[in-house]
PDB file of N, CA, C and O in Angstrom:
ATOM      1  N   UNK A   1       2.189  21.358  -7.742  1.00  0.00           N
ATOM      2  CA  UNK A   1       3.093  20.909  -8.781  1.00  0.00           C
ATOM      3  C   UNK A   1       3.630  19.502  -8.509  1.00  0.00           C
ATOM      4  O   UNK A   1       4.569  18.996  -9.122  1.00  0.00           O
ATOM      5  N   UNK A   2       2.987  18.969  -7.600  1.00  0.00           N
ATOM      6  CA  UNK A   2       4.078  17.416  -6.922  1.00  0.00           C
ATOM      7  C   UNK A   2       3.258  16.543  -7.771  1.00  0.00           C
ATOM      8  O   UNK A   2       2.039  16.400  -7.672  1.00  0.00           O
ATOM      9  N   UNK A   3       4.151  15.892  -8.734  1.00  0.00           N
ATOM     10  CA  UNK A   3       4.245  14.946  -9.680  1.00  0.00           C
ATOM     11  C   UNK A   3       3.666  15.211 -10.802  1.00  0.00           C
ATOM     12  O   UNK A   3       2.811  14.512 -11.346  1.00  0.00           O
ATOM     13  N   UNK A   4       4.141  16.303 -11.219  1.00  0.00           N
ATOM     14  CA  UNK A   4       4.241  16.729 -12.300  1.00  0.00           C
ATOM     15  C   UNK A   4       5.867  16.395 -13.186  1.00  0.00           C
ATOM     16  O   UNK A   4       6.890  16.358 -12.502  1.00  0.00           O
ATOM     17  N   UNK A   5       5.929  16.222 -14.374  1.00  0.00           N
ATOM     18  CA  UNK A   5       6.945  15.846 -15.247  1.00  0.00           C
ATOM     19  C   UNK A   5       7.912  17.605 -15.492  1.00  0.00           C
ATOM     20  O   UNK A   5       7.158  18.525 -15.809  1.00  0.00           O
ATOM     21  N   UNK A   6       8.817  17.827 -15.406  1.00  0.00           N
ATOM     22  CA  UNK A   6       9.648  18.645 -15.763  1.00  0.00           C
ATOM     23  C   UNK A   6      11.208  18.422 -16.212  1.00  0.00           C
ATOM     24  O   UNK A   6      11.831  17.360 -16.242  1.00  0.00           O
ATOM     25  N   UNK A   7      11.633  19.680 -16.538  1.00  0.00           N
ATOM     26  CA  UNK A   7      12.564  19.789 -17.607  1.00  0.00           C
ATOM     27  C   UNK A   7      13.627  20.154 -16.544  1.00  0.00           C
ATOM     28  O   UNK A   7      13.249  20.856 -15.606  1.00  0.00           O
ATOM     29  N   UNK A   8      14.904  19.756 -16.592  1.00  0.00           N
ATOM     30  CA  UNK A   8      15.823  21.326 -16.099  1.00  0.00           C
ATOM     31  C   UNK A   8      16.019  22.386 -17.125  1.00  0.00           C
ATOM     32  O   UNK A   8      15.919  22.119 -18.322  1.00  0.00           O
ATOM     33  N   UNK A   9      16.252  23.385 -16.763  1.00  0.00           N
ATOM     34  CA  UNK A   9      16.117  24.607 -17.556  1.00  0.00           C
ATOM     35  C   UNK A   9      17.929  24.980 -17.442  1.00  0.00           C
ATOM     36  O   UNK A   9      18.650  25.308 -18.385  1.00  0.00           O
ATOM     37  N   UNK A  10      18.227  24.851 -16.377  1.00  0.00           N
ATOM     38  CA  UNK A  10      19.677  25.055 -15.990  1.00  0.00           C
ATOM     39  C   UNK A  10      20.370  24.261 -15.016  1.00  0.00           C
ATOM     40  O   UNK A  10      19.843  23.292 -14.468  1.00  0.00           O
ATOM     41  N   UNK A  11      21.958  24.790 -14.712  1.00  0.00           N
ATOM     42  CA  UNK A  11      22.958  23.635 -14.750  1.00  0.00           C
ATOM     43  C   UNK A  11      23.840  22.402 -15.284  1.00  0.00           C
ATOM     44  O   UNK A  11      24.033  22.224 -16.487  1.00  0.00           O
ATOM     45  N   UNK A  12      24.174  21.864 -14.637  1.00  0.00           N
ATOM     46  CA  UNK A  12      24.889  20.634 -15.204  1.00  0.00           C
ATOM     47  C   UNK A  12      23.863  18.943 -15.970  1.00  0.00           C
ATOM     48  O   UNK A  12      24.116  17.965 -16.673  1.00  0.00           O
ATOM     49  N   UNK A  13      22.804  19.485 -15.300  1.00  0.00           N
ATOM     50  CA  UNK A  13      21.587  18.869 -15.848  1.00  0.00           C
ATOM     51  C   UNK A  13      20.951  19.066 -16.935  1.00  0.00           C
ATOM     52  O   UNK A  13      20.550  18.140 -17.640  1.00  0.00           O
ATOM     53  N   UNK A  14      20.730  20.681 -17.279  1.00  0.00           N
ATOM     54  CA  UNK A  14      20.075  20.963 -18.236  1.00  0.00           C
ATOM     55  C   UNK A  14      19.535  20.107 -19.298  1.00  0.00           C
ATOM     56  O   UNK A  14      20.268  19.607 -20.150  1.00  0.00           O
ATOM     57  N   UNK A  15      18.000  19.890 -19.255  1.00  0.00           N
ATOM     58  CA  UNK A  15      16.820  19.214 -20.510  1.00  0.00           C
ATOM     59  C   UNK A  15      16.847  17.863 -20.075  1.00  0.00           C
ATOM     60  O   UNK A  15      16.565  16.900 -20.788  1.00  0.00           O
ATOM     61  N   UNK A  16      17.268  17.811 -18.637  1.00  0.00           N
ATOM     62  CA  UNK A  16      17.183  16.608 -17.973  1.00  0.00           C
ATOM     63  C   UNK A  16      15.497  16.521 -17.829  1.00  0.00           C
ATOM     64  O   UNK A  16      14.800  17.534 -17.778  1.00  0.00           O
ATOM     65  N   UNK A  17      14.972  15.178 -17.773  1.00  0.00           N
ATOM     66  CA  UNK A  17      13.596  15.042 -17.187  1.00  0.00           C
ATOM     67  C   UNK A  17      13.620  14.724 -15.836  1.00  0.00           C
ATOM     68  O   UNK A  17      14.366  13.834 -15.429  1.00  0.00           O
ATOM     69  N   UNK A  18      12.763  15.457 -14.965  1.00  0.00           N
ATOM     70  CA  UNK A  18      12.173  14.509 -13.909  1.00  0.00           C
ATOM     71  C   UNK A  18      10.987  14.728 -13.611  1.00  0.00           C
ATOM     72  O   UNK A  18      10.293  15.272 -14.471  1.00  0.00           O
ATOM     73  N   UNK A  19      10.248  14.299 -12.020  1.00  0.00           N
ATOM     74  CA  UNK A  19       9.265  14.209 -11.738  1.00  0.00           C
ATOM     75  C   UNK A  19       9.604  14.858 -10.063  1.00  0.00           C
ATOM     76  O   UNK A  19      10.439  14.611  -9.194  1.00  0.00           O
ATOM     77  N   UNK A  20       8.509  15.746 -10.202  1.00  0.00           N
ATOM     78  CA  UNK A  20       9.068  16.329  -8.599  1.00  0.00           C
ATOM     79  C   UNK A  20       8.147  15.544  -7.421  1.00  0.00           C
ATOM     80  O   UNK A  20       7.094  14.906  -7.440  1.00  0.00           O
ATOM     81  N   UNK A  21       8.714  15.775  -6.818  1.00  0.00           N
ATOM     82  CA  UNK A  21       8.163  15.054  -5.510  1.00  0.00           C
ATOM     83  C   UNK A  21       7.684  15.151  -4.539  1.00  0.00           C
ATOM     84  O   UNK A  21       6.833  14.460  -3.979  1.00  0.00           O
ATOM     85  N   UNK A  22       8.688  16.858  -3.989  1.00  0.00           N
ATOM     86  CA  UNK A  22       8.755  17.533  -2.927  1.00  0.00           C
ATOM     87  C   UNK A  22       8.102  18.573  -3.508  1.00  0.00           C
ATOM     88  O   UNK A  22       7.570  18.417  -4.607  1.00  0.00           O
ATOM     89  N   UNK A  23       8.054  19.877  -2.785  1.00  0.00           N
ATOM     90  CA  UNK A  23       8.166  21.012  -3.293  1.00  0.00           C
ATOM     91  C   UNK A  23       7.761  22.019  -1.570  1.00  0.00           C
ATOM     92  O   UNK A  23       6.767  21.896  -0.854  1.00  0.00           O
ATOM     93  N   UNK A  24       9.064  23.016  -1.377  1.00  0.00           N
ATOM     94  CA  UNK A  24       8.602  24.227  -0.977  1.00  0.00           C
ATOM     95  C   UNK A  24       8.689  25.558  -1.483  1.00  0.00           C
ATOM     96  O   UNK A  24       9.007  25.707  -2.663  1.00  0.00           O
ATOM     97  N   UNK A  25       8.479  26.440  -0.840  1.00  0.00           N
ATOM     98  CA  UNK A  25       8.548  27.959  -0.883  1.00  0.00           C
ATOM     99  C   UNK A  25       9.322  28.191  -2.211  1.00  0.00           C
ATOM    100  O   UNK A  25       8.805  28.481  -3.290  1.00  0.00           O
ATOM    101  N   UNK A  26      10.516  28.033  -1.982  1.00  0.00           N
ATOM    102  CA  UNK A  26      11.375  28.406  -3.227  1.00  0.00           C
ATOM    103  C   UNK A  26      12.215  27.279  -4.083  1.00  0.00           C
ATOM    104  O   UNK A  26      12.787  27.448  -5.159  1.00  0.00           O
ATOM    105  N   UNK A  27      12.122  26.063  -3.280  1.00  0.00           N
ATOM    106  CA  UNK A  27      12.628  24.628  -4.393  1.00  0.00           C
ATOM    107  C   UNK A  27      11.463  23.664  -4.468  1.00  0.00           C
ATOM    108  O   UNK A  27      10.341  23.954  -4.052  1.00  0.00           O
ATOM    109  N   UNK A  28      11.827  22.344  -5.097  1.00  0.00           N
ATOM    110  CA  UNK A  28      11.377  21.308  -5.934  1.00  0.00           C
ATOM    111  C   UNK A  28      12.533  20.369  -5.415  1.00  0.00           C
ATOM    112  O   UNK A  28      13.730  20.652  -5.365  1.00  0.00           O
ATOM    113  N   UNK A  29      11.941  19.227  -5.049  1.00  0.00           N
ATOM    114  CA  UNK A  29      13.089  18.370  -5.066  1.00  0.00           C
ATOM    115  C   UNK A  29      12.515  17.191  -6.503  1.00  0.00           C
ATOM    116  O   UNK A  29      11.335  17.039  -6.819  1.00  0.00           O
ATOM    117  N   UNK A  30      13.129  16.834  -6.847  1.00  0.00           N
ATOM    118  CA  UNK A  30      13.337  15.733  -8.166  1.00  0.00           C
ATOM    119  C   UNK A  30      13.693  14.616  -8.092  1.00  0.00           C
ATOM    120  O   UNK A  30      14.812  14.563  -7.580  1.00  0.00           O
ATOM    121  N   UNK A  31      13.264  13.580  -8.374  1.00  0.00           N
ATOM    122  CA  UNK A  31      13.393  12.249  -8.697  1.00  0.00           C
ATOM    123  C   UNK A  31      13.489  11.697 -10.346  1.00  0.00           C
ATOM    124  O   UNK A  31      12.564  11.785 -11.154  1.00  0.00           O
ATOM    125  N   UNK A  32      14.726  11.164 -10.595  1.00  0.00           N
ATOM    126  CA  UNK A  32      14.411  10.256 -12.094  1.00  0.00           C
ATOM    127  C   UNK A  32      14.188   8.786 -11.863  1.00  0.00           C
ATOM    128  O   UNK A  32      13.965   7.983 -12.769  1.00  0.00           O
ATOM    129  N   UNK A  33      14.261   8.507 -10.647  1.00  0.00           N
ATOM    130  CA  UNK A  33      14.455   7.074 -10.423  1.00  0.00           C
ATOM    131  C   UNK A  33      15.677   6.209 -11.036  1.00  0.00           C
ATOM    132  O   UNK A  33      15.599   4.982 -10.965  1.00  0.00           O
ATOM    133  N   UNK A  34      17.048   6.947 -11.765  1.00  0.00           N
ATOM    134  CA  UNK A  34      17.814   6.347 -11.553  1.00  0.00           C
ATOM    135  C   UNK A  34      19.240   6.920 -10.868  1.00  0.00           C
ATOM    136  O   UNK A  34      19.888   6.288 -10.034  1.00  0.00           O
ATOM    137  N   UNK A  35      19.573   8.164 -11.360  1.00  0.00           N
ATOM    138  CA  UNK A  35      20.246   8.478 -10.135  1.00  0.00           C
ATOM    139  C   UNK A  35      19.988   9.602  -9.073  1.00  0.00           C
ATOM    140  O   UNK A  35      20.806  10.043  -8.266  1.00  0.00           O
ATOM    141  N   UNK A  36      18.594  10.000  -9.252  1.00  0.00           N
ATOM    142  CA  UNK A  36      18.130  10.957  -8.503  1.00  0.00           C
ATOM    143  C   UNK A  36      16.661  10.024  -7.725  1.00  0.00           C
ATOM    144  O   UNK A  36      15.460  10.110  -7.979  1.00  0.00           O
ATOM    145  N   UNK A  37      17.174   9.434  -7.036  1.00  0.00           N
ATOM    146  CA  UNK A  37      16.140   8.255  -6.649  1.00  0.00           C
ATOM    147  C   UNK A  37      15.150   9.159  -5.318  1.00  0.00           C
ATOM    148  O   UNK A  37      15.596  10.165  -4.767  1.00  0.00           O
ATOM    149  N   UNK A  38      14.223   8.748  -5.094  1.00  0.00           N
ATOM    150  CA  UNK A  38      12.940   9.181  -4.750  1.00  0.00           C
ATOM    151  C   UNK A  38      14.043   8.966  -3.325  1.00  0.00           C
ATOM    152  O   UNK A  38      14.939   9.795  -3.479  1.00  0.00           O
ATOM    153  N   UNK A  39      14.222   8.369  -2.360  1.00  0.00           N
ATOM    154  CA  UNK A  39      15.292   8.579  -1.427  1.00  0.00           C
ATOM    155  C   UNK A  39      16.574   9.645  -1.009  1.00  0.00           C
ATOM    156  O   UNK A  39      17.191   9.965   0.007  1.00  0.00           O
ATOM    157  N   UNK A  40      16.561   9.921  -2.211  1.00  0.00           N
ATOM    158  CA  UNK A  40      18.037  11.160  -2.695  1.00  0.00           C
ATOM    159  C   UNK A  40      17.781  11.681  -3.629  1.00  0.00           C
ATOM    160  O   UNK A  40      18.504  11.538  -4.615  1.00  0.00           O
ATOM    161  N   UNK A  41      16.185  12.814  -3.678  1.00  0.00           N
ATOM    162  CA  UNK A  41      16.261  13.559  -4.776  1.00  0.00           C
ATOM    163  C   UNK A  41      17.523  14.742  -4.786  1.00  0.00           C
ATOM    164  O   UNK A  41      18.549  14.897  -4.122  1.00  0.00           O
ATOM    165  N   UNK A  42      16.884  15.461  -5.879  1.00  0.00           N
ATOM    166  CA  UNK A  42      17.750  16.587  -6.628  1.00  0.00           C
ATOM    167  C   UNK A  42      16.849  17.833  -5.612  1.00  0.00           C
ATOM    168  O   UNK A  42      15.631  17.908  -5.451  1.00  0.00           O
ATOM    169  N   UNK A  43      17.761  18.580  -5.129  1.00  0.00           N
ATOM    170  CA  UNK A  43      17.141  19.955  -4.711  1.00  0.00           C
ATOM    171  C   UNK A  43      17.467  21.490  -5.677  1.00  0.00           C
ATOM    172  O   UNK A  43      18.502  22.149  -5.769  1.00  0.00           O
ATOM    173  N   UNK A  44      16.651  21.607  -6.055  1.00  0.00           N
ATOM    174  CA  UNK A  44      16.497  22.778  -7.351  1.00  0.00           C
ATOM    175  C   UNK A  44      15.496  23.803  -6.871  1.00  0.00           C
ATOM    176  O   UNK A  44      14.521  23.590  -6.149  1.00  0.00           O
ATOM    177  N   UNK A  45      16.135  25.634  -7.702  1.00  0.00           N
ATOM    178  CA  UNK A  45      14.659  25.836  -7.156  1.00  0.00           C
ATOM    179  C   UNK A  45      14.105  25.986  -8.399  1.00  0.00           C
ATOM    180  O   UNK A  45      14.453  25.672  -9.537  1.00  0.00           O
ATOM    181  N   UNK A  46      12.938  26.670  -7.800  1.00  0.00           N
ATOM    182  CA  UNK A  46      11.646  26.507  -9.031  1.00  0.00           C
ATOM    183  C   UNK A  46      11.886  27.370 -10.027  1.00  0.00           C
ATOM    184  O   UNK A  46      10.921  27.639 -10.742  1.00  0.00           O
ATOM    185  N   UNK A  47      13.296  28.062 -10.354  1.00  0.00           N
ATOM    186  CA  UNK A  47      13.277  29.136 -11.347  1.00  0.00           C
ATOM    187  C   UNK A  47      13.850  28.247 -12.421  1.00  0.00           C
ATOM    188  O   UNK A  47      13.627  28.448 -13.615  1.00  0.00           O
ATOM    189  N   UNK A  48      14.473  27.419 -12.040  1.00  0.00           N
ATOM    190  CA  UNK A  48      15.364  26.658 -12.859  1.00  0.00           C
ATOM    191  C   UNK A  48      14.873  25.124 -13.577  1.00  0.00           C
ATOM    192  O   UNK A  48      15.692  24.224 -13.759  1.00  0.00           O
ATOM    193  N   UNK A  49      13.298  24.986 -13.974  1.00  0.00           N
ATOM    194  CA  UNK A  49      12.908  23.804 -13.952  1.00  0.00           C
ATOM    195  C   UNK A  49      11.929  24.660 -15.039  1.00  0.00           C
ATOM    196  O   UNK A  49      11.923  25.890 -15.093  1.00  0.00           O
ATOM    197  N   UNK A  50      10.977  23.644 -16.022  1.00  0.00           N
ATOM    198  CA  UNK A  50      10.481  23.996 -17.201  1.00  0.00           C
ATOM    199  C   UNK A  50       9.301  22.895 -17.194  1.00  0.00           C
ATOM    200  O   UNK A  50       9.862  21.810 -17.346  1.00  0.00           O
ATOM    201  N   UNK A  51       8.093  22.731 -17.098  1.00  0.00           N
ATOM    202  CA  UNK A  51       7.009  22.063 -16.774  1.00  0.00           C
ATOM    203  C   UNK A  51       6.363  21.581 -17.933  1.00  0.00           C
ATOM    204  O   UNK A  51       5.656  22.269 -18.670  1.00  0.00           O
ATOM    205  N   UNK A  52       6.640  20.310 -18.087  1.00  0.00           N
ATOM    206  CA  UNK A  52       6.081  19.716 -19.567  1.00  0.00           C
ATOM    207  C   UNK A  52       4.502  19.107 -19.293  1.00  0.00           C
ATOM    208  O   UNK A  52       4.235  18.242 -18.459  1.00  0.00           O
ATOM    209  N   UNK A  53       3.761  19.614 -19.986  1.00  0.00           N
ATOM    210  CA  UNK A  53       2.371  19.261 -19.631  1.00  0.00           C
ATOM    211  C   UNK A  53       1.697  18.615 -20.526  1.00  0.00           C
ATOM    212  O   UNK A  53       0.500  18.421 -20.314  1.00  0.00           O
ATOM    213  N   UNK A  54       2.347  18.106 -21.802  1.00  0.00           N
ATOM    214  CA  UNK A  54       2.047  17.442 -22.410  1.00  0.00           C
ATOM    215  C   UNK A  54       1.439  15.890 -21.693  1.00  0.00           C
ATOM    216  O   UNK A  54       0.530  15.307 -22.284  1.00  0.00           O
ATOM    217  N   UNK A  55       1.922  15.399 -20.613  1.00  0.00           N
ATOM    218  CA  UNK A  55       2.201  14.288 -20.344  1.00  0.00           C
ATOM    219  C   UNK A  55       0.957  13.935 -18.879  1.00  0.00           C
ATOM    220  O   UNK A  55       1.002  14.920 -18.142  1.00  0.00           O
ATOM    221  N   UNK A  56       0.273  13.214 -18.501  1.00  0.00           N
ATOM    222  CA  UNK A  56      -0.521  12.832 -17.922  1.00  0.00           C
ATOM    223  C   UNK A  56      -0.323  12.188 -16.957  1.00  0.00           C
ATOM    224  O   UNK A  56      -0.534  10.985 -17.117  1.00  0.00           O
ATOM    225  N   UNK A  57       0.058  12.540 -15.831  1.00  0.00           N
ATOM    226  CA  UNK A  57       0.827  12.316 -14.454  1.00  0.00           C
ATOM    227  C   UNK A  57      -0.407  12.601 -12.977  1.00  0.00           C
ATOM    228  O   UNK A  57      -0.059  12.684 -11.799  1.00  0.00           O
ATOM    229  N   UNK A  58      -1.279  12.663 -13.294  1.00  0.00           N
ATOM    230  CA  UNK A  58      -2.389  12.872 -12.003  1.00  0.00           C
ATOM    231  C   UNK A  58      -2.679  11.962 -11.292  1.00  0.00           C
ATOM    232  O   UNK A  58      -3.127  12.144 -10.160  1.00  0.00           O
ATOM    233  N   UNK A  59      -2.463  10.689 -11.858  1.00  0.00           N
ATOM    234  CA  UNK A  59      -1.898   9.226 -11.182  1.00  0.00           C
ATOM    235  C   UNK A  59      -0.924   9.157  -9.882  1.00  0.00           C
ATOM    236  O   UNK A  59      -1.280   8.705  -8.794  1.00  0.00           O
ATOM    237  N   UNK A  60       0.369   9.684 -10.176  1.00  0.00           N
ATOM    238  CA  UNK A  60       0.817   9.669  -9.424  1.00  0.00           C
ATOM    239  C   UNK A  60       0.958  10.755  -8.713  1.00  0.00           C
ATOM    240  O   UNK A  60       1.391  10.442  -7.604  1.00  0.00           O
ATOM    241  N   UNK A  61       0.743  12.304  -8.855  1.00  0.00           N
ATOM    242  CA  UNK A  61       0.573  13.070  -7.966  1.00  0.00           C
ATOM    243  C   UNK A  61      -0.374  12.958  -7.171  1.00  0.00           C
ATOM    244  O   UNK A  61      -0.079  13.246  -6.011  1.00  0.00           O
ATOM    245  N   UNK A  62      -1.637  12.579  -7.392  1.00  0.00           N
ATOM    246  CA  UNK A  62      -2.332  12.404  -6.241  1.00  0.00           C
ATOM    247  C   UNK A  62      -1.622  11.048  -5.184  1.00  0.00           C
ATOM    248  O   UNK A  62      -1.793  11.161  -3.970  1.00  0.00           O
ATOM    249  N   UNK A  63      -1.071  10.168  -5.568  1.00  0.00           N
ATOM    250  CA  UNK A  63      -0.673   9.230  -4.721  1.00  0.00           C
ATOM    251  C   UNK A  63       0.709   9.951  -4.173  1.00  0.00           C
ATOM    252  O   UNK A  63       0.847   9.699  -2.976  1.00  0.00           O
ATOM    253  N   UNK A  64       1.429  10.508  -4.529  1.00  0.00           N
ATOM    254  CA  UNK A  64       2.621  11.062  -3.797  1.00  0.00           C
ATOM    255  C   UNK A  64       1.906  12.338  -2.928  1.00  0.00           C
ATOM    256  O   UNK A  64       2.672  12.788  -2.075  1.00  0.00           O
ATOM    257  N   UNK A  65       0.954  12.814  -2.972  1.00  0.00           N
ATOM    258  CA  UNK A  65       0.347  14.309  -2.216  1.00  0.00           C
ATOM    259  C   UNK A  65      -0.512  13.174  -1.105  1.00  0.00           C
ATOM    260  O   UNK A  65      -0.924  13.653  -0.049  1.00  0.00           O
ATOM    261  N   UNK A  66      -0.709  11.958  -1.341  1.00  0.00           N
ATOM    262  CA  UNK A  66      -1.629  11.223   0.107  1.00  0.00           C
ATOM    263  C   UNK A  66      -0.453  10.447   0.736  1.00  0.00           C
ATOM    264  O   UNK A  66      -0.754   9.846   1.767  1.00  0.00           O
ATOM    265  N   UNK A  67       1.167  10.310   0.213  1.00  0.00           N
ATOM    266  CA  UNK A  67       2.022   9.838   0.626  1.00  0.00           C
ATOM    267  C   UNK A  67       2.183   8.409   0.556  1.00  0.00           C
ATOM    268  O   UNK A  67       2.628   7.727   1.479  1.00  0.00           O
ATOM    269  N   UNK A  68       1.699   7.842  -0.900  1.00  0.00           N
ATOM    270  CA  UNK A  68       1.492   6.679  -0.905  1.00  0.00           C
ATOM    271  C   UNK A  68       2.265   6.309  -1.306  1.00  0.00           C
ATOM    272  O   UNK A  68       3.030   7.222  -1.616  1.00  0.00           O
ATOM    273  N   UNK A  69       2.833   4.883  -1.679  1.00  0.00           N
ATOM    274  CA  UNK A  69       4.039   4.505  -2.183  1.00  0.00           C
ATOM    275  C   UNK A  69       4.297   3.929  -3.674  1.00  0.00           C
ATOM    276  O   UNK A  69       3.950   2.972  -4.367  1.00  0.00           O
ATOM    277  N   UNK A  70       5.339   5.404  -3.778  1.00  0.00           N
ATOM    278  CA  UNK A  70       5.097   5.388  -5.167  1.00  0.00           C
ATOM    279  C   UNK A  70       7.251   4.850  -5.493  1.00  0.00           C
ATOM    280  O   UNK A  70       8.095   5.183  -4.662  1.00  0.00           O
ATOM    281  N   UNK A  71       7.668   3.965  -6.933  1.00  0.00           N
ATOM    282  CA  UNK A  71       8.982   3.357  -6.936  1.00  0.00           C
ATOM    283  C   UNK A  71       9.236   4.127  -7.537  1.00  0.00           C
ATOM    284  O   UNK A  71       8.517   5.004  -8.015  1.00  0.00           O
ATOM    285  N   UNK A  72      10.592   3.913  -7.660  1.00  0.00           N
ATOM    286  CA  UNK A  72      11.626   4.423  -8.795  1.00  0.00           C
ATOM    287  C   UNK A  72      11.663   3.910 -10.238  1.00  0.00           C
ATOM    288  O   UNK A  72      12.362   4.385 -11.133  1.00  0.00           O
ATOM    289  N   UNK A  73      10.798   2.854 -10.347  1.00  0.00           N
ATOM    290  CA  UNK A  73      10.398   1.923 -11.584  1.00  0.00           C
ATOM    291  C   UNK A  73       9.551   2.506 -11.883  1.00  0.00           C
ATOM    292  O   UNK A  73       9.766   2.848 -13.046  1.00  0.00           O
ATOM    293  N   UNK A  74       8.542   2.918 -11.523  1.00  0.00           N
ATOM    294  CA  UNK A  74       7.217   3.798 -11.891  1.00  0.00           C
ATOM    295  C   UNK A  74       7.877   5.377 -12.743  1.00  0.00           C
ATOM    296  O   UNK A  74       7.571   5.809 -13.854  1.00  0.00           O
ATOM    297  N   UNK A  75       8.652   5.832 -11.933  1.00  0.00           N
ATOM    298  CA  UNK A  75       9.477   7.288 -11.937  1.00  0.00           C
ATOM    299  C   UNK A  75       9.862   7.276 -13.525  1.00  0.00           C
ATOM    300  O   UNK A  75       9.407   7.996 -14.413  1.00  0.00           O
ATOM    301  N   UNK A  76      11.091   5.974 -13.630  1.00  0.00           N
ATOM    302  CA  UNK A  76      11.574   5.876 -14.948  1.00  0.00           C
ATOM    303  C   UNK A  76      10.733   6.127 -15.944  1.00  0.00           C
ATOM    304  O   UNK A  76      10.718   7.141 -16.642  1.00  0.00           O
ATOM    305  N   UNK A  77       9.493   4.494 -16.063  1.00  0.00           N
ATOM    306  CA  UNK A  77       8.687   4.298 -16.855  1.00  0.00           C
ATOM    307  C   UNK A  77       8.115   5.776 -17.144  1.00  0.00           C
ATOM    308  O   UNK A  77       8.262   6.101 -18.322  1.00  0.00           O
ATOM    309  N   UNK A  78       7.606   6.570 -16.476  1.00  0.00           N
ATOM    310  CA  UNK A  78       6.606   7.628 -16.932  1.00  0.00           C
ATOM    311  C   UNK A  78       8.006   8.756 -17.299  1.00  0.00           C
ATOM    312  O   UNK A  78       7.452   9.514 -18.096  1.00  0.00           O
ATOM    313  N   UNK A  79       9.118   9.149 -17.196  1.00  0.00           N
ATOM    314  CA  UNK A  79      10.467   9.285 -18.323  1.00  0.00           C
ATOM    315  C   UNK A  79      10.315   9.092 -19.256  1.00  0.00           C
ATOM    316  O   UNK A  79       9.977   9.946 -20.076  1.00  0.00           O
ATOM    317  N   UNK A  80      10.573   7.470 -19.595  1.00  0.00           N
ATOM    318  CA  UNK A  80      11.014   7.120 -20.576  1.00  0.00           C
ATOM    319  C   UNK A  80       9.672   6.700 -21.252  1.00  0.00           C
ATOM    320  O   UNK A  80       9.987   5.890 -22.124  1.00  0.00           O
ATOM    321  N   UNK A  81       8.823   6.812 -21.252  1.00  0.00           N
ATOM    322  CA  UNK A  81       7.093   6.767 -21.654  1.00  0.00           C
ATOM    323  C   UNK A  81       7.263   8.363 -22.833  1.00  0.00           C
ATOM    324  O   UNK A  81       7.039   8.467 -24.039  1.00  0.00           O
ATOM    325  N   UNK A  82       7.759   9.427 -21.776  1.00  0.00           N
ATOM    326  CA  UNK A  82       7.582  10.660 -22.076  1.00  0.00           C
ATOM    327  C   UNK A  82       8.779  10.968 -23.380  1.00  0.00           C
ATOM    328  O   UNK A  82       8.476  11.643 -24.364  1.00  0.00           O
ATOM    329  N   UNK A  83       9.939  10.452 -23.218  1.00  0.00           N
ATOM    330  CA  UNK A  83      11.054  10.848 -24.703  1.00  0.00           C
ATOM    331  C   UNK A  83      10.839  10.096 -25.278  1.00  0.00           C
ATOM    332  O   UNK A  83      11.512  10.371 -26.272  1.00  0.00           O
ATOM    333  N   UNK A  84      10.082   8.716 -25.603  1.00  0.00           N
ATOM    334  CA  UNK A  84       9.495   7.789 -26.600  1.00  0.00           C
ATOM    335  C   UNK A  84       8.396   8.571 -27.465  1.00  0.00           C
ATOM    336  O   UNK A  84       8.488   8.631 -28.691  1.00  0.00           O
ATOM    337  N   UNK A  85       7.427   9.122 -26.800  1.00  0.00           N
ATOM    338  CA  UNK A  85       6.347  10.220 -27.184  1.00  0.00           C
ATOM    339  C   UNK A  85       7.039  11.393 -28.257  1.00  0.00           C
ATOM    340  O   UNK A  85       6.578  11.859 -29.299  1.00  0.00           O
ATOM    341  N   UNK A  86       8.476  11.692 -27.474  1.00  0.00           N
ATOM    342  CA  UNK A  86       8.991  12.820 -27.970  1.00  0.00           C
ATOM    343  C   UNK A  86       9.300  12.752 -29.204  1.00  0.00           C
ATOM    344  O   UNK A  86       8.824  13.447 -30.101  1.00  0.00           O
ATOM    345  N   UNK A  87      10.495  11.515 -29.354  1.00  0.00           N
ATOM    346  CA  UNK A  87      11.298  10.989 -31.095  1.00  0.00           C
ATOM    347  C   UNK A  87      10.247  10.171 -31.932  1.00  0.00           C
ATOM    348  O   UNK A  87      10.698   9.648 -32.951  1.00  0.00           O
ATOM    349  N   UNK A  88       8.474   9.919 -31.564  1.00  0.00           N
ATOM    350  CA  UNK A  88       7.834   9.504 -32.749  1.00  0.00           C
ATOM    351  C   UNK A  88       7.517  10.473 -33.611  1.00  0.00           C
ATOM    352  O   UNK A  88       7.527  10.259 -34.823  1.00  0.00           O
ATOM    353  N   UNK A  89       7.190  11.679 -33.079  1.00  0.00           N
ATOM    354  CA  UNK A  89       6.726  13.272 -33.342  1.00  0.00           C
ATOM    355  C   UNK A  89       7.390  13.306 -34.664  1.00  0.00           C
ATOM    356  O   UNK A  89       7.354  14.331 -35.346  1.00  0.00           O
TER     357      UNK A  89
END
């Protein structure tokens, strides 16, 4: 699931976007690149997150799964790429 685009499903976040980064056993950590920065993601677990697959992210999961270096500018852009997609609909 690492760098894949998701939803929060719950909390104070809720229908937030991000992009996960991490992932074990029972959480996901999250990055938006602006205040959940790839340095200080979000730790969530996986019950609470909603997987939008509309969106074409194999780009950067394979470069975050070989540990390559991926920004917080990149993070946004493929965000805000993704709710631009959303309000032309």
């Amino acid at each position: 699931m690492i760098g894949n685009l998701v939803s929060s499903k719950a909390g104070h976040d809720k229908d937030k976007r991000y992009i996960i980064i991490e992932e074990t056993d029972d959480f996901v950590y999250l990055a938006d690149g602006k205040t959940r920065t790839l340095e200080c993601p979000k730790k969530k677990r996986k019950k609470h997150i909603q997987p939008i697959y509309k969106y074409d992210t194999k780009d950067l999961a394979e470069r975050l799964c070989r540990k390559e270096s991926v920004t917080n500018e990149e993070i946004k852009r493929i965000i805000k790429l993704s709710l631009v997609k959303e309000t032309m609909k």
